[in-house]
Every structure is written in C-alpha cells, then in structure tokens.
DOTOR-715320 format. One record per residue (C-alpha): x negated, y negated, z negated; residue in three letters. Coordinates in nm, 2 decimals. Each point is the difference from the previous one (the first is absolute). Example, Ala and Ser with C-alpha at 12.3 -4.5 7.8 and 13.67 -1.06 7.14 Angstrom:
BEGIN
+--------+--------+--------+--------+
|     c1 |     c2 |     c3 | residu |
+--------+--------+--------+--------+
|  -1.23 |   0.45 |  -0.78 |    Ala |
|  -0.14 |  -0.34 |   0.07 |    Ser |
+--------+--------+--------+--------+
END
This chain:
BEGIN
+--------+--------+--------+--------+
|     c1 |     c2 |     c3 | residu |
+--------+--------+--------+--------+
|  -0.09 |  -0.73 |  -5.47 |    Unk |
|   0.01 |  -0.39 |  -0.02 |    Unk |
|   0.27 |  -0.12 |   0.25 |    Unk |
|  -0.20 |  -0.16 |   0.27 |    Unk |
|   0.20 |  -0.14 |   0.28 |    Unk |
|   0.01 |   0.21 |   0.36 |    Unk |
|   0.13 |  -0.10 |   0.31 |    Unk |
|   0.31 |   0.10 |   0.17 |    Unk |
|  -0.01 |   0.11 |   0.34 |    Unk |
|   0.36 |   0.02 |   0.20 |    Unk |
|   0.02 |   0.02 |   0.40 |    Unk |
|   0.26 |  -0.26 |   0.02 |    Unk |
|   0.00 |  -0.36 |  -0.25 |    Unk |
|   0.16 |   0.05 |  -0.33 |    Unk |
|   0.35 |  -0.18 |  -0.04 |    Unk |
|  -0.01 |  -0.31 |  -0.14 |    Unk |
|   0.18 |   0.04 |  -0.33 |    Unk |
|   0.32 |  -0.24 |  -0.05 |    Unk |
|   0.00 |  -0.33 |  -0.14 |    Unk |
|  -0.37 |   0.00 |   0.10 |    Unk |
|  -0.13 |   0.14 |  -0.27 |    Unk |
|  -0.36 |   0.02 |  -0.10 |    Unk |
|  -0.09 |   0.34 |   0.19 |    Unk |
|   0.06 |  -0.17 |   0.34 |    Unk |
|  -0.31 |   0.07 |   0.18 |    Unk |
|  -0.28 |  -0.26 |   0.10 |    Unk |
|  -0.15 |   0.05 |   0.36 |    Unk |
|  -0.36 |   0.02 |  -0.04 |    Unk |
|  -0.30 |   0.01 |   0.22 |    Unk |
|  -0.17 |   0.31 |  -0.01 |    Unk |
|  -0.42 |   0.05 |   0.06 |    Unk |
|  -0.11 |   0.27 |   0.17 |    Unk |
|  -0.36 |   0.08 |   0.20 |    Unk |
|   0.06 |   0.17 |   0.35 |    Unk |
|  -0.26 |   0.20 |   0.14 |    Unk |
|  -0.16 |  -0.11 |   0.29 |    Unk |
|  -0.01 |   0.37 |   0.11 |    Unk |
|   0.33 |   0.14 |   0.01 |    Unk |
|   0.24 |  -0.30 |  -0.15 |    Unk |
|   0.07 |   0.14 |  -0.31 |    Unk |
|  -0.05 |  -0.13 |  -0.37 |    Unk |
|  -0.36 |   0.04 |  -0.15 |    Unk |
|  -0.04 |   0.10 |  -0.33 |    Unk |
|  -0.26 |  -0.07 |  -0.25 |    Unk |
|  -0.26 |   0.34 |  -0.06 |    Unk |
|  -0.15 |   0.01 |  -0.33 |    Unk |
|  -0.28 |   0.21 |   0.12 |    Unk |
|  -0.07 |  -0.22 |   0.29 |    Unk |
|   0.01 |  -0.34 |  -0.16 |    Unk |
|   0.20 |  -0.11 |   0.31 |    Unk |
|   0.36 |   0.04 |   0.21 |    Unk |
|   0.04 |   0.28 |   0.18 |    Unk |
|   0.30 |   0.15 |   0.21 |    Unk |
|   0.15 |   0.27 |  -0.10 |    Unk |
|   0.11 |   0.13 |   0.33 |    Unk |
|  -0.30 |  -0.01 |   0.26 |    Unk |
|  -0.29 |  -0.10 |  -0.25 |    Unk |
|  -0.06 |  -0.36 |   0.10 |    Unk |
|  -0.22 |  -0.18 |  -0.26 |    Unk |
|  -0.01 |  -0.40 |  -0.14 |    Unk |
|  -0.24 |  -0.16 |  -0.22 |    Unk |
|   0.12 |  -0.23 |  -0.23 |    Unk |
|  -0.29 |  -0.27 |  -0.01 |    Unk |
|   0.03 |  -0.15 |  -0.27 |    Unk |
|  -0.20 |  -0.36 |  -0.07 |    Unk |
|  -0.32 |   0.11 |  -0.15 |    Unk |
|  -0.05 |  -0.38 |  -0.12 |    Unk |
|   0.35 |   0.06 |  -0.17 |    Unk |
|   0.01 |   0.03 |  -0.35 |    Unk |
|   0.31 |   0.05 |  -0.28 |    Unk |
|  -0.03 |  -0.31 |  -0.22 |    Unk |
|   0.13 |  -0.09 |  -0.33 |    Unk |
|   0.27 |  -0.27 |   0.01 |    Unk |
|   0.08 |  -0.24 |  -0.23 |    Unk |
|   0.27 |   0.12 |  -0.25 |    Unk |
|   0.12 |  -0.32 |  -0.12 |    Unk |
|   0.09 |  -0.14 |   0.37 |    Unk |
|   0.17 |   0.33 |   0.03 |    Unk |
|   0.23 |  -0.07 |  -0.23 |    Unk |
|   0.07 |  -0.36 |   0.13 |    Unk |
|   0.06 |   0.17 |   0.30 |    Unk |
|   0.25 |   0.24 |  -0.13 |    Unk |
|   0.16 |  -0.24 |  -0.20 |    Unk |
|   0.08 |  -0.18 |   0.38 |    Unk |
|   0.07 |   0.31 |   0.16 |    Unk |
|   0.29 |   0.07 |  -0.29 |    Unk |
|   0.14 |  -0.33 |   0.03 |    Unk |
|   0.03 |   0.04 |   0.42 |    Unk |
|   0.13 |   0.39 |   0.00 |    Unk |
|   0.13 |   0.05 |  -0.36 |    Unk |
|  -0.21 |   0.28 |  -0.07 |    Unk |
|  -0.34 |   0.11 |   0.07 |    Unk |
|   0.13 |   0.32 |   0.19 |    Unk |
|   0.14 |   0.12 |   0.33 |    Unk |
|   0.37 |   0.14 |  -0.06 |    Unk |
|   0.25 |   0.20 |   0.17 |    Unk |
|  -0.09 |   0.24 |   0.32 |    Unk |
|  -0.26 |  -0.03 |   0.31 |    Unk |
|   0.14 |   0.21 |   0.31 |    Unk |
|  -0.28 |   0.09 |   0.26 |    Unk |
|   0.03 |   0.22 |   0.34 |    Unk |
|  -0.26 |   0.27 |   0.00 |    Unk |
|  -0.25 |  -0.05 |   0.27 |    Unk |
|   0.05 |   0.37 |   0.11 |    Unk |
|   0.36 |   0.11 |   0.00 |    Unk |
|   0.17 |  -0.30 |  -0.06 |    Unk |
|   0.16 |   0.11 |  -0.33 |    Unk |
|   0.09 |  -0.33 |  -0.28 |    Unk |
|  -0.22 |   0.04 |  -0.25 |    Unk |
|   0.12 |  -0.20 |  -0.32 |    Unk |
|  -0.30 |  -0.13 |  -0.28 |    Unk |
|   0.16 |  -0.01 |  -0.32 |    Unk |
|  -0.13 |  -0.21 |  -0.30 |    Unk |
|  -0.44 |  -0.01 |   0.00 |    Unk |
|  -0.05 |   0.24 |   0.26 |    Unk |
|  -0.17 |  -0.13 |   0.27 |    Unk |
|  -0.15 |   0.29 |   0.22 |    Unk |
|   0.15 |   0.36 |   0.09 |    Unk |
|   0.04 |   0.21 |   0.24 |    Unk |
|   0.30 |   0.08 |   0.23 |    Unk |
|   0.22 |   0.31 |  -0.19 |    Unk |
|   0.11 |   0.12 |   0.37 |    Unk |
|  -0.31 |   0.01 |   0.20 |    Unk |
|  -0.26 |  -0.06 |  -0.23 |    Unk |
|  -0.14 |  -0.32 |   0.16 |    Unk |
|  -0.19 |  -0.30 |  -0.23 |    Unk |
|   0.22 |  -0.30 |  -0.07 |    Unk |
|  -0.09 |  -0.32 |  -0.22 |    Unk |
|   0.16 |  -0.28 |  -0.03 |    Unk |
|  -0.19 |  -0.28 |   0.15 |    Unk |
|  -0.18 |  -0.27 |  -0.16 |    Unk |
|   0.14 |   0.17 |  -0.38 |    Unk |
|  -0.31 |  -0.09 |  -0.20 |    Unk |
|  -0.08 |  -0.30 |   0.17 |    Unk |
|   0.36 |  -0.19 |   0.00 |    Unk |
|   0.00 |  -0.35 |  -0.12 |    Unk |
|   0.24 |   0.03 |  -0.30 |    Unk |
|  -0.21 |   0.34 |  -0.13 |    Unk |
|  -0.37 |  -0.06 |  -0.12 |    Unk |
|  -0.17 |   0.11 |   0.22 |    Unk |
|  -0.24 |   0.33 |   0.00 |    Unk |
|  -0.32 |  -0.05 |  -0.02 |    Unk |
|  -0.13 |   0.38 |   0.06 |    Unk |
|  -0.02 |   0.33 |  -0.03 |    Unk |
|  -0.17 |   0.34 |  -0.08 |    Unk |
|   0.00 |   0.21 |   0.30 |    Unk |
|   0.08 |   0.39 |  -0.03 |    Unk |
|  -0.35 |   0.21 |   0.00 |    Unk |
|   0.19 |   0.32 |  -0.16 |    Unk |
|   0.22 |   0.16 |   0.27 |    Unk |
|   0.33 |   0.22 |  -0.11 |    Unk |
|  -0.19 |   0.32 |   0.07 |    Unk |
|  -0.28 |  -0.10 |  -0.31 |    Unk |
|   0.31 |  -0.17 |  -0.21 |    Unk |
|   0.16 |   0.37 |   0.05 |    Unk |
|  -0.35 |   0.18 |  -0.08 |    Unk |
|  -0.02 |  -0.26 |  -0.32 |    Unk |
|   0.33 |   0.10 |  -0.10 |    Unk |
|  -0.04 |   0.38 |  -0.02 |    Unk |
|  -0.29 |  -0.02 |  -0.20 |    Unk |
|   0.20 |  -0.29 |  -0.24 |    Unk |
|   0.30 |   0.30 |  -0.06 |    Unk |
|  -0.33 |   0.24 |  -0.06 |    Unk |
|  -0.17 |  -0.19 |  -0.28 |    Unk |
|   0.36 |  -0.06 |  -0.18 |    Unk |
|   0.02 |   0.15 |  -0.34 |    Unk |
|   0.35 |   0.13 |  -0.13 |    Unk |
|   0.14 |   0.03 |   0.34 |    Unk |
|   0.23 |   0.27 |   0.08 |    Unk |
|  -0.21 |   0.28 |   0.17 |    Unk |
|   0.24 |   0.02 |   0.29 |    Unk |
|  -0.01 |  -0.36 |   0.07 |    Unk |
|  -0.46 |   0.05 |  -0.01 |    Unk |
|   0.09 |   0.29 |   0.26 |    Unk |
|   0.24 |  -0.17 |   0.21 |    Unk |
|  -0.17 |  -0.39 |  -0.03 |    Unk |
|   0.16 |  -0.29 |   0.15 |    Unk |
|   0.16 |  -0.05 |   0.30 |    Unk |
|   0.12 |  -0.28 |   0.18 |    Unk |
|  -0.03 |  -0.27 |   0.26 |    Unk |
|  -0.26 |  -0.24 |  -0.06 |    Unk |
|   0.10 |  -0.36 |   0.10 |    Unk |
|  -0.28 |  -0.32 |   0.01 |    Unk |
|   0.11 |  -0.29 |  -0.17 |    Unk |
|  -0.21 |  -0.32 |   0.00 |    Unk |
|   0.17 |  -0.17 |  -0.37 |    Unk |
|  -0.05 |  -0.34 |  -0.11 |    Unk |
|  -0.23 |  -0.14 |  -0.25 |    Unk |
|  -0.13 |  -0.35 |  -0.15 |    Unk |
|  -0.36 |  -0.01 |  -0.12 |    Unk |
|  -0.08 |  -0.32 |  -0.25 |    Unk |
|  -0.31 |  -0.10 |  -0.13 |    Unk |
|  -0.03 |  -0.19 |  -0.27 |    Unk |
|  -0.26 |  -0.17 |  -0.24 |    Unk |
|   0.09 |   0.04 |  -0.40 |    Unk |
|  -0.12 |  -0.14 |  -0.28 |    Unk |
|   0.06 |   0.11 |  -0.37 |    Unk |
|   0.02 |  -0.10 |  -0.31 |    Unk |
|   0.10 |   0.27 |  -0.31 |    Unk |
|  -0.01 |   0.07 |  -0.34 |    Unk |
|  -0.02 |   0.33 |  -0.17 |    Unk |
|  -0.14 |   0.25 |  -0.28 |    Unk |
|  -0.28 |   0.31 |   0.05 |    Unk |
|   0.10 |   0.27 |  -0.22 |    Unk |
|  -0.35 |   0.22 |  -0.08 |    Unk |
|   0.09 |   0.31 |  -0.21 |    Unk |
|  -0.23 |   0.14 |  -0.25 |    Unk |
|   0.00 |   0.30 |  -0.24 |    Unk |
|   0.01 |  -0.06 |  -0.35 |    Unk |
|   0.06 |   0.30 |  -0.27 |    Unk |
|   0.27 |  -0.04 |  -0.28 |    Unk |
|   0.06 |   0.20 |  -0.31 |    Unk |
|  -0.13 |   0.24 |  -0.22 |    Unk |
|  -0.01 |   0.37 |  -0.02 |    Unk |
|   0.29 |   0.17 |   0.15 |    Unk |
|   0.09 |  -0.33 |   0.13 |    Unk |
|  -0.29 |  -0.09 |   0.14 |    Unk |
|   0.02 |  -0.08 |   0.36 |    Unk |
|  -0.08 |  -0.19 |   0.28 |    Unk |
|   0.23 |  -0.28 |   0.19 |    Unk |
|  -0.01 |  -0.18 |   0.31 |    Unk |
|  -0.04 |  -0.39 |  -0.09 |    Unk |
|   0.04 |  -0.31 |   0.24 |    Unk |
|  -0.20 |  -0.32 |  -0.02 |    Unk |
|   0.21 |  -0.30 |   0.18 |    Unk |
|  -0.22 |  -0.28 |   0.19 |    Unk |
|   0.12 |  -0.29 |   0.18 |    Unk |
|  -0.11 |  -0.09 |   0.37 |    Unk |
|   0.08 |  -0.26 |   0.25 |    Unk |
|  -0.15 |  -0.07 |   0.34 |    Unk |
|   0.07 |  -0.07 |   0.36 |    Unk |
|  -0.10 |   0.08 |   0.34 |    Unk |
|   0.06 |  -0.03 |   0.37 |    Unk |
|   0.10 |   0.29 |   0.20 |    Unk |
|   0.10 |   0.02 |   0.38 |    Unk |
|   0.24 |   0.24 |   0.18 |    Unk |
|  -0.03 |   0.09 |   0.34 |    Unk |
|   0.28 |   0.17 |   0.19 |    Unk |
|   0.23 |   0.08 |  -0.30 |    Unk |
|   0.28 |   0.18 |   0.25 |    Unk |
|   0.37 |  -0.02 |  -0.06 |    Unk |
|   0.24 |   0.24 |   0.22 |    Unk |
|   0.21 |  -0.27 |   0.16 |    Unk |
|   0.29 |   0.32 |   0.09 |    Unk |
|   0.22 |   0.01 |  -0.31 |    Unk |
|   0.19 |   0.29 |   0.09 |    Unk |
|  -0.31 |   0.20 |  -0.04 |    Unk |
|  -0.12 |   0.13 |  -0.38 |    Unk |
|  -0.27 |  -0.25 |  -0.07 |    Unk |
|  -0.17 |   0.24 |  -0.22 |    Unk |
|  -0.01 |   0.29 |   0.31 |    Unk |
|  -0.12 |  -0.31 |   0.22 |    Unk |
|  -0.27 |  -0.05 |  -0.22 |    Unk |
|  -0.14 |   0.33 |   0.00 |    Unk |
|  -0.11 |  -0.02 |   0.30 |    Unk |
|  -0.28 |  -0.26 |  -0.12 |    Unk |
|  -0.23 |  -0.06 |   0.07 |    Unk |
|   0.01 |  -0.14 |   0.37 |    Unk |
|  -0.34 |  -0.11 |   0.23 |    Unk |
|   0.14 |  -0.31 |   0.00 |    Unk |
|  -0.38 |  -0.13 |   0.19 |    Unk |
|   0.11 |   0.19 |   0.27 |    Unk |
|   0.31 |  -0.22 |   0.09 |    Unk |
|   0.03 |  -0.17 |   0.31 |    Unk |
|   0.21 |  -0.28 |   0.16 |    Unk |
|   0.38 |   0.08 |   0.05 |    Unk |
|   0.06 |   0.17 |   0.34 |    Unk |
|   0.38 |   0.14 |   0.13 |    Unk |
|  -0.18 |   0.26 |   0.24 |    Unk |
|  -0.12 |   0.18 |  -0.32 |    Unk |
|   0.36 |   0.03 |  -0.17 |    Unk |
|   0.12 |   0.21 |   0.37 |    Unk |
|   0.18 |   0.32 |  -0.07 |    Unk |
|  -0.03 |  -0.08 |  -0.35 |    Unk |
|   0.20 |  -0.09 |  -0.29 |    Unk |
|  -0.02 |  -0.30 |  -0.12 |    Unk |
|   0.16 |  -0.27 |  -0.29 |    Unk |
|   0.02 |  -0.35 |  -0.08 |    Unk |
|   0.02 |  -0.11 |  -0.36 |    Unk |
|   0.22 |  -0.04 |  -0.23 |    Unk |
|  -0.16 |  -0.12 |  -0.29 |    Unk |
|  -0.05 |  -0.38 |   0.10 |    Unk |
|  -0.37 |  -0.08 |  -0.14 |    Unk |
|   0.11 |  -0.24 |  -0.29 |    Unk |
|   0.15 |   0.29 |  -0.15 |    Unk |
|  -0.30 |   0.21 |   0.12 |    Unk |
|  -0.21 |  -0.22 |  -0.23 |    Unk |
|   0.18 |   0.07 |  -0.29 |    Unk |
|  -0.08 |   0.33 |   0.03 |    Unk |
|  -0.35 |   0.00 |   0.07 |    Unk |
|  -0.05 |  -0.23 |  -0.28 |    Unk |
|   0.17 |   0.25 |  -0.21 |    Unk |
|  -0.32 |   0.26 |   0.14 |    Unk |
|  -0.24 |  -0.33 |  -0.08 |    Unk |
|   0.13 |  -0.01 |  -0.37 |    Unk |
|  -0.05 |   0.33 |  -0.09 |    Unk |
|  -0.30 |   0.06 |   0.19 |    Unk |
|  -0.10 |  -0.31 |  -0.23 |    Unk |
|   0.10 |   0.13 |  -0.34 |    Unk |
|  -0.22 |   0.31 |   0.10 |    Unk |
|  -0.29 |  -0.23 |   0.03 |    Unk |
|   0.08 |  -0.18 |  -0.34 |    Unk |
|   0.00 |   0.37 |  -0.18 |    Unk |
|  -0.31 |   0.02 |   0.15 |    Unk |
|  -0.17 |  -0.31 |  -0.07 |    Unk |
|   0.14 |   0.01 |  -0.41 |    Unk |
|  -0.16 |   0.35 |  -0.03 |    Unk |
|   0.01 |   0.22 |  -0.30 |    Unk |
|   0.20 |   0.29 |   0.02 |    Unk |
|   0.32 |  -0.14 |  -0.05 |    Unk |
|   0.08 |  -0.34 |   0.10 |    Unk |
|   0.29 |  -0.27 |  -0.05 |    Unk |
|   0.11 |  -0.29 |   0.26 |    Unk |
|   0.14 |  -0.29 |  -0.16 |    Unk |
|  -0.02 |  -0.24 |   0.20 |    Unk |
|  -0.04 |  -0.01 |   0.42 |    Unk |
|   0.04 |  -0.28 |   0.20 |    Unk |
|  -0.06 |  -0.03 |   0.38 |    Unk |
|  -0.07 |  -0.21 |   0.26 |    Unk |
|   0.02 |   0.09 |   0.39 |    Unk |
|  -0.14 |  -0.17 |   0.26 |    Unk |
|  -0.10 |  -0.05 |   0.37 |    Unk |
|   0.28 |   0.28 |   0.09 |    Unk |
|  -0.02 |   0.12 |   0.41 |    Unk |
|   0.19 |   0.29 |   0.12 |    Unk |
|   0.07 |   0.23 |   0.33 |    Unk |
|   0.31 |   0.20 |   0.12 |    Unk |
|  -0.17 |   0.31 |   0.16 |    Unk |
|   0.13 |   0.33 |   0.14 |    Unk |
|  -0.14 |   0.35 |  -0.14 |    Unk |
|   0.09 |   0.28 |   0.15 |    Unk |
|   0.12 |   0.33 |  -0.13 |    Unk |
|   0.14 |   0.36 |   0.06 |    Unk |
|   0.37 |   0.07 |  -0.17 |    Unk |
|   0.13 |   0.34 |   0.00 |    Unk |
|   0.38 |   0.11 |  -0.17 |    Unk |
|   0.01 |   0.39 |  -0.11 |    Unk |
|   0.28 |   0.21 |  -0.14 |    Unk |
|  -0.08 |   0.22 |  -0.26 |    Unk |
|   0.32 |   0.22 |  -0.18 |    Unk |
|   0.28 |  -0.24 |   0.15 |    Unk |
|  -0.22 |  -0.35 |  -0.14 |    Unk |
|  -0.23 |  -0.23 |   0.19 |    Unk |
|  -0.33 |  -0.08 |  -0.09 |    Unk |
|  -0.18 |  -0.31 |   0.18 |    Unk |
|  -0.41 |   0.00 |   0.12 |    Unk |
|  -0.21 |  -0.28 |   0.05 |    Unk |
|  -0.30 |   0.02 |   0.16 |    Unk |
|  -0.27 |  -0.31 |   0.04 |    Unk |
|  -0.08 |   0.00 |   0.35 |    Unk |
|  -0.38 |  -0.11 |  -0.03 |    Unk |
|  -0.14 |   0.20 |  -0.31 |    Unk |
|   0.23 |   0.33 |   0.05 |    Unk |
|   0.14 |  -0.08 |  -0.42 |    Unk |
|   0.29 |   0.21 |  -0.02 |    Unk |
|   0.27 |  -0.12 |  -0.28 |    Unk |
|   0.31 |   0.15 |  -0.02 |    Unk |
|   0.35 |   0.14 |  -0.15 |    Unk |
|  -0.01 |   0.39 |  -0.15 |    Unk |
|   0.19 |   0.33 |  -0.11 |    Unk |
|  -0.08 |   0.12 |  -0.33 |    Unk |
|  -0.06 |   0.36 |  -0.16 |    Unk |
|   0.15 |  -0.04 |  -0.33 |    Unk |
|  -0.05 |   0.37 |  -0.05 |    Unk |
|  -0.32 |  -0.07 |   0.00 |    Unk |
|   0.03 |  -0.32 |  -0.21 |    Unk |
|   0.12 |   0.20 |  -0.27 |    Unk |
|  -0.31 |   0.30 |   0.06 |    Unk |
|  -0.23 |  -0.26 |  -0.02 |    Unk |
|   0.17 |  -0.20 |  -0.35 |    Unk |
|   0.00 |   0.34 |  -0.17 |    Unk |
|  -0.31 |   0.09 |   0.10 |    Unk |
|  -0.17 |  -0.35 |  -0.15 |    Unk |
|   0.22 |   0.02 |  -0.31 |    Unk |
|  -0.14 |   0.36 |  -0.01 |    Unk |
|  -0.37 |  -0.12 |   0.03 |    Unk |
|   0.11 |  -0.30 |  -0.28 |    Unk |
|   0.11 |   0.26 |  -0.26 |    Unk |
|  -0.30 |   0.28 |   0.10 |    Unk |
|  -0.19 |  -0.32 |  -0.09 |    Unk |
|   0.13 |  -0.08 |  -0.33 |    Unk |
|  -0.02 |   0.30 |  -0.12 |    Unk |
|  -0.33 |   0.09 |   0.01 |    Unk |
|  -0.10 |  -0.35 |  -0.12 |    Unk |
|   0.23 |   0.09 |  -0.27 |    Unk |
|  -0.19 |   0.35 |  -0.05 |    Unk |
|  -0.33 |  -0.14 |   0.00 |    Unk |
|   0.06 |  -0.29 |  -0.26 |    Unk |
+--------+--------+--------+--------+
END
C-alpha cells in the first residue's frame, strides 16, 4: 500500500521537538461548513450532489457558476511562474506540519506532507485545511471530478472484481474483500499539446518462396525491406499524469479512462468529509512524463503509418507546440485488506465503478493449470506426429 500521508489527531498540541526541529507544528486555518440546522459540520453526499448533515438531515446546494468553465492555461507562463515561486520559497512545496482544531470536539488534528482534507480520528467530523489548493505559492486547482459512485456500489463493484479473478485461492473467492472504504480526491495535470513529426523507417512485407529439391524441398518465410519517410500533425488532448508520487503510477492509471467533460470548476464544499491531496509532482516534471506517454503513443502511430507487417524506425524527430495544462482533482475509493498475515491495496475510480487492485494467488492451481497446457501441447504433438 503506497505510503500516503494521514493526519494525526491528539487532544492536547504535540511538543515542540528541541532545537526547533522540522516537526514543529504550523497553526493552520481549518474550513468547515456548519449547518444551518443544528450547528454541526456538513458533509458532501455523493448521492445527493449536495452537503448534507449528518446529524438532523439539513441539506445545502453547492451552486456552482453555470457560466464557469475549467480552462486550459498557458504552460509556458506556468513555468515562468514556478520558476518565481522557487526563487521566493525555495521549493515549489509546502513542508513541515499543519495543526488544525476540529470543529466538533476540539481535538489537534495535524496534516502531514500533501494531504489536505480528512476527517477528525476521535469524532469523525470533516476537516480541511483552508485555502490548500488555492494558496499563492501552490498552483492553484483548477477543478475536479465529483464522486457519482457511493462506497455502497465501490463495495458491490468490488465483490464481483474478487468473483471474476482467475487463480485466486478458493477461500479468498468465498470470503472476498473486506475493508473500510476511504474517498480520496488525488491530484492530476492534464496537457494538451500539438506535435508534429518527422521519421524515417523500413516496411518489412514477408512472402513465401520455396527452396530445394526433393527431400529438401521446402518452403521459407522471406522479407522484402522498403524505405519510407513522412510526417504528420497529431494533437493530444488531456494526456493525464498522477501528480501523487507515492502512489504506483501504473495502478493510477488503470483507472483510465476518466469523463474528464464532466469536470467542473474547483469548489472546497465538494472535498467535505472527504479525503483529499495536493501534489507532489510539480507540473514541469509532470511534463516530462506525459511527454514520455506522447512519444510512444507517437512511435505507435509511425508503425502504423510505415505498414507492412514488420516495420523499422530509424529516424523520429518531434516538435511540440501550443502546450496548455490543468491541475484537477479525481476522485476515488481506496480500500487496504489482509489476506494470510499480507496486505493487499484496492482502488476504485469513483465515477465509472473500474476496480484495479492488489491480489492473492493460487499457485496450486498455477501448477494444475501449466500441467494441464503442457498436457494438451504434448497430446498435440503426438497425434500430429501420428498422422504425418
């Protein structure tokens, strides 16, 4: 399980460590929504779209601007920016420990490292820390994807995941999953991008041709080399990098794809009794990574374009252009399990119900199935062997 950062929660304010030392505590503002009704903190209700309170049933819309929209921004003023921001703070981060007061019971609530938005471990009550994805020395977030799949579906989605597993231990089917299910809204940057590429490379067409005589006589697989070179134009839209590195990128993107049209401006009422992150991935480095998804996806497209049935890239050079990004929220369901004394980590996308996750193996039934397909090989061969 990736180690994501959780707060702390203590009744009374952590000693300061001697000397001063870097896990001194920061006094933070915290940002909670009272209800109107009864005075306590409103949470967001996935099924509702809207705040509601868990204690007498009290309801808020969150009206969002229907005029608003989530824009691209300009990449390369980005990175001016950043460049300022790292020469005023030293690093494009937030470091050390935020200390809040729970709105409820009045516990200290300490924000360690990205996360921005919890709950209270003693009564249970939302807590964010205010003004996190909007603070001048952070980019800022531009929006988010709010949850449409409540925990009871992400549970129903995960039972039928452990169903459809093959080679799992037959207690493990029987018994399933179980665990607590928390939401966590996790950064990501989106770039767009226009490319355009030049390459070089060689179609390989194979043909048949038969050699020999008699006995020898038989037939080979030949392959006829031809050059090619062209170029073309291609534009990416939303290529999505995880800006969270503690999380496995490849688990992350699993979860694709997101309804990314279905984003709306940045709102802090949405994030209430949820979990939620900032990144830590700035977006320069962000960049890098989607370019890395932009290359390949662009070798693909050579292959394609040089044909044949086997093909060779020489050459590949490319240009990228007009580059705009956004720093959005999706949301998610995580779930830790034990299984035989190990843990095994769920994620669950928290708009399409894609379950991706960590698994126990049968190898019993590893080995059934290897013996029975080295079985099936050999019944094969002989009978080919019989009838030749």
């Amino acid at each position: 399980m990736p180690d994501a950062p959780t707060p702390i929660s203590s009744n009374e304010p952590p000693a300061p460590p001697k000397d001063g030392g870097a896990d001194s505590a920061e006094t933070a503002k915290g940002r909670v929504f009272p209800c109107l009704g009864c005075g306590a903190d409103l949470t967001f209700h996935i099924g509702l779209q809207k705040l509601k309170c868990p204690f007498c049933g009290h309801t808020e819309s969150i009206d969002l601007d229907p005029t608003a929209e989530v824009v691209e921004k300009d990449f390369t003023a980005l990175i001016e920016r950043l460049v300022e921001l790292r020469g005023t703070h030293g690093a494009d981060r937030e470091r050390g420990l935020k200390e809040v007061s729970c709105n409820a019971c009045g516990a200290k609530i300490r924000f360690t490292g990205t996360l921005t938005s919890s709950e209270c471990a003693h009564c249970g009550g939302p807590v964010q820390l205010e003004n996190a994805h909007q603070a001048d020395n952070r980019v800022p977030t531009d929006g988010l994807l709010p949850f449409t799949v409540d925990r009871k579906t992400a549970t129903k989605n995960l039972a039928a995941w452990v169903r459809s597993l093959w080679f799992a231990p037959n207690e493990f089917k029987r018994r399933g999953a179980h665990g607590k299910f928390n939401g966590l809204y996790l950064p990501y940057w989106t770039f767009d991008s226009l490319t355009h590429t030049q390459f070089s490379g060689m179609r390989g067409t194979t043909y048949m041709v038969t050699v020999g005589s008699g006995k020898n006589r038989r037939t080979v697989t030949r392959i006829r080399w031809t050059p090619v070179s062209g170029q073309f134009q291609r534009f990416f839209d939303d290529v999505l990098v995880p800006a969270a590195g503690k999380f496995p990128p490849d688990r992350i993107r699993d979860l694709e794809p997101w309804p990314l049209k279905d984003t709306v401006p940045f709102d802090e009422k949405m994030l209430a009794g949820l979990m939620a992150m900032t990144y830590d991935l700035p977006p320069d480095v962000g960049f890098i990574q989607a370019k890395q998804r932009i290359d390949s996806l662009i070798r693909e497209e050579i292959c394609q374009r040089i044909g044949g049935n086997l093909q060779k890239v020489l050459s590949v050079r490319t240009s990228v252009d007009a580059v705009t990004y956004k720093h959005l929220l999706l949301p998610l369901w995580m779930l830790a399990y034990r299984y035989k004394q190990k843990t095994f980590q769920i994620l669950v996308n928290a708009v399409t119900g894609e379950v991706q996750g960590d698994r126990p193996f049968s190898w019993v039934k590893i080995a059934l199935a290897v013996l029975a397909g080295t079985a099936l090989a050999t019944g094969i061969a002989l009978f080919a062997a019989s009838n030749s």
